[in-house]
C-alpha positions as CSV (number, residue, x, y, z in Angstrom):
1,X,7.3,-5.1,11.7
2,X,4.7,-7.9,11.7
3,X,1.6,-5.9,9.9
4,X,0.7,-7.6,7.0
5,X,-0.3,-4.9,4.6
6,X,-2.6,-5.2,1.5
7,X,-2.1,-3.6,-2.1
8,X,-5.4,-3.6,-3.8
9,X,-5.4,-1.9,-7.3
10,X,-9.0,-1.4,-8.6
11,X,-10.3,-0.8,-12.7
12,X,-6.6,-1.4,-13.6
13,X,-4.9,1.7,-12.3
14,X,-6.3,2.5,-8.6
15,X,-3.9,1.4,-5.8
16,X,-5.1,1.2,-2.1
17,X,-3.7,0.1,0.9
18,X,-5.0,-1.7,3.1
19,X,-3.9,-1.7,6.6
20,X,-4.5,-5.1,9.1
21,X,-6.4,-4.7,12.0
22,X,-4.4,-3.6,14.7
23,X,-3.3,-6.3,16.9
24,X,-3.4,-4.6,20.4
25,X,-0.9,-2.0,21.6
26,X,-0.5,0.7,19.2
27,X,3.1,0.1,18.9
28,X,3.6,-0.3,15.0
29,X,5.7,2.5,14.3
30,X,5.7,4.8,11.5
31,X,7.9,3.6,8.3
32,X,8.9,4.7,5.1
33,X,6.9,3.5,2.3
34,X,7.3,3.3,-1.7
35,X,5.1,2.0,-4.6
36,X,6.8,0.1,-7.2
37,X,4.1,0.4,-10.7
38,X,6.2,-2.6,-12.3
39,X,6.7,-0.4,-15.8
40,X,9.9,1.4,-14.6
41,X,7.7,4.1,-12.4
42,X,7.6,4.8,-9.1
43,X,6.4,6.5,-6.7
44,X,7.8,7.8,-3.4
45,X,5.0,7.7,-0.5
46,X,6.8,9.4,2.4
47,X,6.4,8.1,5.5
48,X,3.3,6.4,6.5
49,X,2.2,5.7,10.1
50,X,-0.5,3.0,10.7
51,X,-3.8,3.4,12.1
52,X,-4.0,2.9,15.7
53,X,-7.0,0.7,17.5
54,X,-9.2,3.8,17.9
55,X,-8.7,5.3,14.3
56,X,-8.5,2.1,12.5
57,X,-12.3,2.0,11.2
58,X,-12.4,4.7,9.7
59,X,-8.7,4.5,8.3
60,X,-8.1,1.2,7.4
61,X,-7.6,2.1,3.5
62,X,-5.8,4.5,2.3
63,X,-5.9,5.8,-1.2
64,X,-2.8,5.9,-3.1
65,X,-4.1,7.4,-6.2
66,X,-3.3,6.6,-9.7
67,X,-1.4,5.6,-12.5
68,X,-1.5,4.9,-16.4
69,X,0.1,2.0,-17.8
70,X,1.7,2.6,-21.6
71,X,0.8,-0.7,-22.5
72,X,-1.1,-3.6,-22.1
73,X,-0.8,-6.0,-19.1
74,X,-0.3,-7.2,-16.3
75,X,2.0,-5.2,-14.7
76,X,2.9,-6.5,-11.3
77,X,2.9,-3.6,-8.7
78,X,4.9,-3.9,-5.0
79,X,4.5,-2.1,-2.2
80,X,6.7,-1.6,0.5
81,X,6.2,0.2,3.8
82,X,9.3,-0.9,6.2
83,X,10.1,-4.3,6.3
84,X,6.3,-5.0,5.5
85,X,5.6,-5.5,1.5
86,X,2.8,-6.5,-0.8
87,X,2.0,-7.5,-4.6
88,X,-0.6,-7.0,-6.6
89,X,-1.9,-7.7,-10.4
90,X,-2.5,-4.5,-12.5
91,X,-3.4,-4.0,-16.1
């Protein structure tokens, strides 16, 4: 799986991601995905099919809601959707 997916995680405790642009055919398949917080929690996302060409625009982020922190940061939250990951800062 070649996309290169984004974690953003905004005000400290909002994770989106961000899907790439599709590259032509829609031929990324569908994949199992999972949100490591980086405090022990963890969420479970299902699985998670990509945007094709035509949906892309209006689907290129999708929210993956929330999530307190105990303590103070930076917690360092990882993302993986098939063989596709991605890190991000949180605090």
């Amino acid at each position: 799986m070649a996309a290169r997916i984004r974690l953003i995680v905004d005000d400290g405790f909002r994770f989106t991601l961000a899907w790439p642009a599709p590259a032509g055919a829609d031929d990324t398949p569908c994949a199992p995905a999972h949100l490591d917080y980086g405090d022990g929690a963890a969420l479970d996302l299902g699985v998670l099919c990509p945007p094709t060409a035509v949906t892309w625009r209006e689907q290129r982020q999708l929210d993956l809601g929330s999530h307190r922190y105990a303590g103070a940061g930076p917690y360092r939250a990882r993302l993986t959707w098939g063989a596709a990951s991605a890190e991000a800062l949180a605090a």
